[in-house]
N, C-alpha and C positions, 0 to 999 in steps of 0.2 A: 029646099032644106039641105039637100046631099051639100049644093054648092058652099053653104051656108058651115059647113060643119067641115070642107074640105080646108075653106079660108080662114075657120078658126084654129085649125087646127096645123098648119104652115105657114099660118102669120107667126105665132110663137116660133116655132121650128127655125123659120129662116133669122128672126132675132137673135137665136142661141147661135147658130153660123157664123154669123155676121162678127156677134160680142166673142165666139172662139177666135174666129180668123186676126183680129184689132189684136186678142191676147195675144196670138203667136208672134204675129207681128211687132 
């Protein structure tokens, strides 16, 4: 469950990263 709730929860996180970093870029 914990795993479960860490990967729901830094799948999104690392997307918003990703979709900043393209923006700055």
């Amino acid at each position: 469950l914990e795993d479960n709730m860490k990967q729901n929860f830094l799948e999104p996180l690392h997307h918003l990263q990703t979709k900043d970093l393209k923006d700055v870029m």
